[in-house]
C-alpha positions as CSV (number, residue, x, y, z in Angstrom):
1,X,33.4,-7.8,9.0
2,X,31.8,-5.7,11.7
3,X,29.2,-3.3,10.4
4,X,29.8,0.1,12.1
5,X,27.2,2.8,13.1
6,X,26.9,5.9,11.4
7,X,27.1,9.1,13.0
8,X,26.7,12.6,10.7
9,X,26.8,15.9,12.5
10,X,24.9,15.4,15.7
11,X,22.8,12.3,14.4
12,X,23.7,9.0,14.9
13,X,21.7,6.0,14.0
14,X,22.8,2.3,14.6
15,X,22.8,1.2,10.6
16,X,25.0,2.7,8.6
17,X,21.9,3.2,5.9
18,X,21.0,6.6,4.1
19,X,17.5,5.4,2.1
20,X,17.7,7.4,-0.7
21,X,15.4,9.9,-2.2
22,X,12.7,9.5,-4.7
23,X,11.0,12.1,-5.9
24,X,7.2,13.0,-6.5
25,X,6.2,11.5,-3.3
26,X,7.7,7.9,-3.9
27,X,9.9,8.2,-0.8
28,X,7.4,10.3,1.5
29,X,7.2,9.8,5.0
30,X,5.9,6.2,5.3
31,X,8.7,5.0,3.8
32,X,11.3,7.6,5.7
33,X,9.4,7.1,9.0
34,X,9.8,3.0,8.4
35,X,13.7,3.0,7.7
36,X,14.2,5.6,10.5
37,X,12.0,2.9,13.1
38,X,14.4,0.7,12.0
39,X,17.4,2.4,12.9
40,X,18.7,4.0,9.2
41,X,18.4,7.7,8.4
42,X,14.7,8.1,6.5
43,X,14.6,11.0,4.0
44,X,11.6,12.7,2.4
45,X,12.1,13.8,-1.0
46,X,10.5,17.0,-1.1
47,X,10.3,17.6,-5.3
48,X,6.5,17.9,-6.2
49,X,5.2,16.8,-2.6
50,X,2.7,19.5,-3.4
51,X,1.1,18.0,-6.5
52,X,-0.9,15.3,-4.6
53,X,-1.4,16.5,-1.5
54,X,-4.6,18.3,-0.2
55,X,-3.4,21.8,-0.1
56,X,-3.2,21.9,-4.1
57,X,-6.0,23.2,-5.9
58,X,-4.8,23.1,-9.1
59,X,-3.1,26.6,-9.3
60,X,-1.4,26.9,-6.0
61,X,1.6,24.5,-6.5
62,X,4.2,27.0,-4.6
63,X,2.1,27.3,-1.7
64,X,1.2,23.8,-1.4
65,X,4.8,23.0,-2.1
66,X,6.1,23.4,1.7
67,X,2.6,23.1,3.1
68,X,2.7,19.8,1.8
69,X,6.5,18.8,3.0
70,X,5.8,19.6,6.4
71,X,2.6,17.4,6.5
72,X,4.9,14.5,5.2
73,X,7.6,15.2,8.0
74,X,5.3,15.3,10.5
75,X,3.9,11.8,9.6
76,X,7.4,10.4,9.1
77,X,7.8,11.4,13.0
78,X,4.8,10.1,14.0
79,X,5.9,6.6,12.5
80,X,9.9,7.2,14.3
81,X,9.7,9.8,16.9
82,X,13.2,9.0,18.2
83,X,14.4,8.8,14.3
84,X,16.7,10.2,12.0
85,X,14.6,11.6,9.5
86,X,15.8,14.3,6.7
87,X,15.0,15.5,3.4
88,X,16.3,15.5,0.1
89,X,16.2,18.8,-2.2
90,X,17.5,19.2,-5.4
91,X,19.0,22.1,-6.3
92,X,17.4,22.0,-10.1
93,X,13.9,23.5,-8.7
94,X,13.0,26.6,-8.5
95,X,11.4,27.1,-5.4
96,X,15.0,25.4,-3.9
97,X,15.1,28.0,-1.3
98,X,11.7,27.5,0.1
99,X,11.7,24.1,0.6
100,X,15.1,23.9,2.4
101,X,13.5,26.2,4.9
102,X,10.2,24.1,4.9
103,X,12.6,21.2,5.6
104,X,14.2,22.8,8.9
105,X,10.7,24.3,9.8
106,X,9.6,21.2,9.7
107,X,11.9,19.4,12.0
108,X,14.3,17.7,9.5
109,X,17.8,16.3,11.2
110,X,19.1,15.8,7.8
111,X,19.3,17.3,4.3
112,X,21.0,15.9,1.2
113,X,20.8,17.9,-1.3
114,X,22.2,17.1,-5.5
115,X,20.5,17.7,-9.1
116,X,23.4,20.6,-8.9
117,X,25.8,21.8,-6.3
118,X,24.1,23.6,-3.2
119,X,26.0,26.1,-2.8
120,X,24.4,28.5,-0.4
121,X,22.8,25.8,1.5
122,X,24.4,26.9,4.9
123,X,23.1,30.3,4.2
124,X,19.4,28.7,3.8
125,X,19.9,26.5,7.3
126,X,21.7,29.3,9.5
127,X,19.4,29.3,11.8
128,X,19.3,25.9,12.3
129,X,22.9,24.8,12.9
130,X,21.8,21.4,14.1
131,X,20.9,20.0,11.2
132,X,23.4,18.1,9.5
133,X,24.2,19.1,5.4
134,X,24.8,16.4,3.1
135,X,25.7,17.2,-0.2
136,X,25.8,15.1,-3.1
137,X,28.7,14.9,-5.7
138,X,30.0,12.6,-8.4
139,X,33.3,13.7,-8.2
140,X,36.4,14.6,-6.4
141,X,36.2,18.2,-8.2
142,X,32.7,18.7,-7.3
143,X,32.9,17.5,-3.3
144,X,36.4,20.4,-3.6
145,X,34.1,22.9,-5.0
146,X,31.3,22.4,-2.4
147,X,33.7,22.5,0.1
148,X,35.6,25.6,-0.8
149,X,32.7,27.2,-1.6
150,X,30.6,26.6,1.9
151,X,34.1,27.2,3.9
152,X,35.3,30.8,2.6
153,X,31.5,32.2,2.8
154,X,30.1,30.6,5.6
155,X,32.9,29.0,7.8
156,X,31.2,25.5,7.5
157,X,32.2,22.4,5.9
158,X,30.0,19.4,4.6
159,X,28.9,17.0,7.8
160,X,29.0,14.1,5.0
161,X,29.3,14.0,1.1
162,X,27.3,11.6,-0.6
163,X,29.1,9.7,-4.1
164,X,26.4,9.1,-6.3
165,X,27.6,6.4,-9.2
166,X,26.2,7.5,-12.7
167,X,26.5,4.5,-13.7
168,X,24.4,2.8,-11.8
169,X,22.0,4.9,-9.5
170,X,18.7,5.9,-10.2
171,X,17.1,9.3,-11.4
172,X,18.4,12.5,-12.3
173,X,22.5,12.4,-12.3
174,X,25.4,14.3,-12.1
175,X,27.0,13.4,-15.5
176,X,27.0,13.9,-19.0
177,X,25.2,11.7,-20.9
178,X,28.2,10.7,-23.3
179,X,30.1,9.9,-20.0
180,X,28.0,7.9,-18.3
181,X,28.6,4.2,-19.1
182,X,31.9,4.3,-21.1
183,X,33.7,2.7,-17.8
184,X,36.0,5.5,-17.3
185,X,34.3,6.3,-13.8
186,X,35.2,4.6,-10.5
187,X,33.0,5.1,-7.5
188,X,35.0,4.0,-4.7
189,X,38.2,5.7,-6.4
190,X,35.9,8.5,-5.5
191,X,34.6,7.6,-2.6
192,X,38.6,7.4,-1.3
193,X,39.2,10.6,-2.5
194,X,37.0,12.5,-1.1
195,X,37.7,11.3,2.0
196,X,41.1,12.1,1.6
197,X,41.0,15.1,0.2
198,X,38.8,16.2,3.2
199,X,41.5,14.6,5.4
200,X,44.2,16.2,4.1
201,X,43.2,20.1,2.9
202,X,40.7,20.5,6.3
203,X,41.5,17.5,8.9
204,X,38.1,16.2,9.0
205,X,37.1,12.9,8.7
206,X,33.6,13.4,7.7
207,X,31.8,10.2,6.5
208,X,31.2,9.6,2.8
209,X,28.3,7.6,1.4
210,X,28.9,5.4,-1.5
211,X,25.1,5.3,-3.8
212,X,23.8,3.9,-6.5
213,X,24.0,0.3,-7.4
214,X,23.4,-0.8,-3.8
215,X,21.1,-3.9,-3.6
216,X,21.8,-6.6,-1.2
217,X,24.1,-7.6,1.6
218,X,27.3,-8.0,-0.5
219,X,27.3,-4.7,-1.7
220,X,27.2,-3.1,1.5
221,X,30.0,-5.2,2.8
222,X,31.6,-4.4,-0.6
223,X,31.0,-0.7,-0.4
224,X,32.2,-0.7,3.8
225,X,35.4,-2.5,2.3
226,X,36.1,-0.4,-0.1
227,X,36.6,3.0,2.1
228,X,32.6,3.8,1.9
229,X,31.4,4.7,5.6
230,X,27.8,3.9,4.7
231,X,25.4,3.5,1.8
232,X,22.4,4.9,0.2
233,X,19.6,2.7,-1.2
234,X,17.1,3.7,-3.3
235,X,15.4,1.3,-5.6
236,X,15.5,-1.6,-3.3
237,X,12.9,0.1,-0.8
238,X,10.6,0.4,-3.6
239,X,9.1,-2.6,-3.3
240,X,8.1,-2.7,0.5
241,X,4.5,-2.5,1.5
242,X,5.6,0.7,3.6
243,X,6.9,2.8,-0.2
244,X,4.1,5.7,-0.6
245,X,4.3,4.7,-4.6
246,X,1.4,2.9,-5.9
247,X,1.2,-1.0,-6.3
248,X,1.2,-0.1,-10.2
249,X,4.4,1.6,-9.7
250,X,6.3,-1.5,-7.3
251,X,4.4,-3.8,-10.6
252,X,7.0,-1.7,-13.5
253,X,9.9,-2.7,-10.9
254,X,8.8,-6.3,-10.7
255,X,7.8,-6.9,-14.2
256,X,10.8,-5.2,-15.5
257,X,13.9,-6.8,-17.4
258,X,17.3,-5.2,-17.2
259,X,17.0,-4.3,-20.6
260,X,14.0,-2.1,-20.0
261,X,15.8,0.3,-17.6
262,X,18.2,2.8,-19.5
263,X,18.6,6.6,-20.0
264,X,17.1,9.6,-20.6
265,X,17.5,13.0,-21.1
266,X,15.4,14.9,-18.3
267,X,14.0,18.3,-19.3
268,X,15.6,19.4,-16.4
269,X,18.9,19.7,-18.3
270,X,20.2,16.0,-16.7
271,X,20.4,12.1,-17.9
272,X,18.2,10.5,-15.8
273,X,17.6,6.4,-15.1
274,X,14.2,5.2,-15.9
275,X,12.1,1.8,-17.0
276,X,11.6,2.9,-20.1
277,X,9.4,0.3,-21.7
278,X,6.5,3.0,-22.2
279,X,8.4,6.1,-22.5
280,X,7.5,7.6,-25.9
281,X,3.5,7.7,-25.1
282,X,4.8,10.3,-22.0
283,X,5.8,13.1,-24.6
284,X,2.7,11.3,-26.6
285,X,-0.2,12.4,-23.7
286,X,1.7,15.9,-23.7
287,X,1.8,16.9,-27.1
288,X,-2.0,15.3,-27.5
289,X,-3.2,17.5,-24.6
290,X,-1.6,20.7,-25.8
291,X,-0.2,20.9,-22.3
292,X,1.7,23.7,-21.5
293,X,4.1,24.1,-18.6
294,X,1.7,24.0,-15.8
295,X,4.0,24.5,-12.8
296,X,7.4,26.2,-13.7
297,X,8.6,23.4,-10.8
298,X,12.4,23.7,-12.6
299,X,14.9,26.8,-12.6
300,X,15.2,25.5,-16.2
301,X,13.3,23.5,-18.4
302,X,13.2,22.6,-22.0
303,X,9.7,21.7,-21.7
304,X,8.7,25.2,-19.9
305,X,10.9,27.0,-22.3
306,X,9.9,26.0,-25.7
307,X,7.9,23.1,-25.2
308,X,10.7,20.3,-26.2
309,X,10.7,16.4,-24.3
310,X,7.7,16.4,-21.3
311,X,6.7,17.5,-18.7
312,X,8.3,15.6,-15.6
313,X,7.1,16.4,-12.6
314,X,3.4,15.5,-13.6
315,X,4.8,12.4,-15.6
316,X,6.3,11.4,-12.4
317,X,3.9,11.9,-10.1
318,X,1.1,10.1,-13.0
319,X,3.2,7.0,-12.1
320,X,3.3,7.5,-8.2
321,X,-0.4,7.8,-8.4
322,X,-0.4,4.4,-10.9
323,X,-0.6,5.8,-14.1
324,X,2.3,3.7,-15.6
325,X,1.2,3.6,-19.3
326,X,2.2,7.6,-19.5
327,X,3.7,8.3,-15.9
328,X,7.6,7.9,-15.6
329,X,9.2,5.4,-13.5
330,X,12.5,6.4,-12.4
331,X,14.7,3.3,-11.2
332,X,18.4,2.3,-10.8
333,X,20.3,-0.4,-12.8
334,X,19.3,-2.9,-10.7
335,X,15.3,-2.7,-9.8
336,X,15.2,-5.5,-12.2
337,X,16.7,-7.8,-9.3
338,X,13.1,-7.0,-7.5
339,X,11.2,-10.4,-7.3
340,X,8.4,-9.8,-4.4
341,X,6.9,-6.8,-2.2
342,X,8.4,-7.3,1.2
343,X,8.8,-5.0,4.1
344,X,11.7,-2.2,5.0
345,X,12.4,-4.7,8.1
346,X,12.7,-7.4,6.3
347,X,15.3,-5.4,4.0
348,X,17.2,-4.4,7.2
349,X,17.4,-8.3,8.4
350,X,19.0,-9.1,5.2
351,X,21.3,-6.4,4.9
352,X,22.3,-6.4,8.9
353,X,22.1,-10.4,9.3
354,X,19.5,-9.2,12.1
């Protein structure tokens, strides 16, 4: 089959590729600036860019926070000036407002935004109507909600809705833990239906992104077929030399098995995806430390609020920095299939028959 462009407000690029976003400075902007060069949409993920970035002094995290996303974007444009490049921002932190507006202050095209319905993201980007709003939902109800929601108190609809599989995608999720798993969910039953439903109660056909569980060439085809009018990949840019992770992180997704990956409970409130061969001696450092909540980085938090599961955003970024024995490595179900560090080109080639 033909492989079609993808085109999402006012941004088109010539691949119909969202790369998808990893947060704690995983997918920063030498990874967004390399899938933008190579004609996909790039995306920052702006959750605790701050941390490990030279504006933090140790105290400052809210300040450094934006200071620190519109270093990345910068970068990522330096890399793909002519590129799509966006963000993603989850809804779950606290300081959600401020980094949307860092993200259009900063020259962002694009923001997907999940970990909780944006609600008043148009109200947060109205002064920049030319970038396109991507929210992302797991369900039918959710993309309705969004929708309704963005429509009666700001006149604007979604430019594109990302499905997110629980099943199968990586990091936080948009599901109950009990649900996810037990084979009652169907992605591109969704995917369908949100197209419809977008068809039918507005007359829009706005694209919708089929993500998680996205690895090769077959599942694009396989998504495209299905009613999907693009994908987001995640876990299969990981192990590029251009991923801002460090080589001990790309190492867990080589020398993992599929058993190794499976869920958590984030103290975020959300399952999460994760290799979790080395999981217990994360709460283990915390609890040893005496570490208290040194960031409030979440609107809610079982660790902030009484000191229950970890701390994730330092776990996380631990492993981006290559702390792997009591850093967190989110994944998807398939980072097993990783087998050798290659290149985002090289990833396009094989997806794209280039």
């Amino acid at each position: 089959m033909s492989i079609p462009s993808l085109t999402i407000g006012k941004h088109s690029v010539p691949y119909p590729l969202i790369q998808g976003g990893m947060g704690v400075r995983v997918s920063a902007a030498n990874l967004a600036g390399a899938v933008a060069k190579c004609g996909g949409i790039g995306l920052v993920a702006t959750a605790g860019l701050g941390l490990n970035s030279p504006h933090f002094d140790g105290k400052n995290f809210f300040s450094a926070d934006p200071a620190a996303l519109k270093d990345e974007l910068r970068k990522a444009y330096a890399i793909a000036p002519d590129g799509v490049i966006g963000t993603n921002c989850m809804v779950a932190v606290s300081n959600y407002e401020t980094i949307v507006r860092a993200s259009c202050e900063g020259g962002a095209k694009i923001i997907v935004s999940g970990a909780g319905l944006p609600l008043n993201l148009p109200e947060l980007t109205a002064d920049f109507p030319d970038i396109a709003l991507v929210p992302i939902a797991s369900s039918i109800k959710a993309a309705e909600l969004i929708a309704r929601k963005w429509h009666k108190s700001y006149n604007r609809l979604p430019d594109a809705v990302v499905v997110e599989d629980p099943d199968t995608a990586g990091g936080h999720l948009g599901e109950k833990m009990e649900k996810i798993g037990d084979g009652s969910y169907d992605q591109y039953a969704t995917v369908r239906g949100v197209k419809a439903y977008f068809q039918e109660m507005w007359g829009v056909d706005i694209p919708v992104i089929a993500a998680g569980g996205i690895w090769d060439r077959a599942d694009l085809l396989h998504a495209l077929a299905e009613g999907a009018d693009g994908v987001q990949m995640a876990s299969r840019f990981v192990c590029t030399e251009e991923c801002d992770a460090s080589d001990e992180f790309k190492q867990m997704y080589l020398d993992c098995r599929k058993e190794d990956i499976g869920l958590i409970m984030s103290p975020a409130g959300l399952p999460g995806r994760a290799i979790l061969t080395h999981f217990d001696k994360i709460r283990e450092r915390d609890v040893a430390l005496k570490l208290r909540c040194p960031t409030a980085c979440l609107k809610k938090c079982t660790y902030k609020s009484s000191q229950e599961r970890f701390c994730i955003v330092h776990a996380l970024d631990r492993a981006q920095r290559g702390d792997t024995e009591t850093g967190l490595v989110f994944c998807g179900t398939n980072a097993w299939k990783a087998d050798k560090i290659t290149t985002v080109q090289a990833i396009f080639n094989e997806l794209f028959d280039l």
